[in-house]
C-alpha positions in Angstrom: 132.3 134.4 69.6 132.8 136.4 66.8 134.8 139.4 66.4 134.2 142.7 63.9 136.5 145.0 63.9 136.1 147.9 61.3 139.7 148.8 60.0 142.6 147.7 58.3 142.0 144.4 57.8 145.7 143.5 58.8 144.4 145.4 62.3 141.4 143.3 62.4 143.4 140.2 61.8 145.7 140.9 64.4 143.4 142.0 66.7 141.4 138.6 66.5 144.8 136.5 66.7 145.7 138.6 69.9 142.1 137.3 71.4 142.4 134.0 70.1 146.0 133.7 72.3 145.1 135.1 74.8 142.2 133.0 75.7 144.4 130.4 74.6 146.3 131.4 77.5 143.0 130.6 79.8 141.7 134.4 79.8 138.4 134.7 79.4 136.6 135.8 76.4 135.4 139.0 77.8 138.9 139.9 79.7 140.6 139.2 76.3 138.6 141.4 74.2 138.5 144.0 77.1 142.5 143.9 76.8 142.5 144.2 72.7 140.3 147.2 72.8 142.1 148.8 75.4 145.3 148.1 73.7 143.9 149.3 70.4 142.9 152.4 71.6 146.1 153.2 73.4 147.8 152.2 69.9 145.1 154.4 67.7 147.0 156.3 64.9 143.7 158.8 64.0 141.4 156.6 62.2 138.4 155.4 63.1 137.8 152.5 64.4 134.6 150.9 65.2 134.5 147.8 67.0 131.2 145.3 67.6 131.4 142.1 69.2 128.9 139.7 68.9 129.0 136.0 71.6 127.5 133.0 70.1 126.9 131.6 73.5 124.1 133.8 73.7 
């Protein structure tokens, strides 16, 4: 799975560590990124931020 996330890169980091625990936590792929977006947006200072996910599996 890979993971682009157009902002900050510090955001995008974080963002991808976030997933990365919480499928390490046994969430799926799909519920983890579902979560990360929707606590990005809920988080959003203004800037834009454009978000594409790609899965490898497919």
């Amino acid at each position: 799975m890979q993971v682009y996330l157009h902002s900050p890169m510090n955001s995008s980091k974080k963002a991808v560590e976030r997933i990365q625990e919480l499928m390490a936590q046994g969430m799926s792929s799909g519920q983890a990124i579902a979560l990360v977006a929707e606590e990005l947006r809920a988080n959003h200072s203004g800037e834009r931020i454009v978000a594409r996910f790609e899965d490898e599996d497919e």
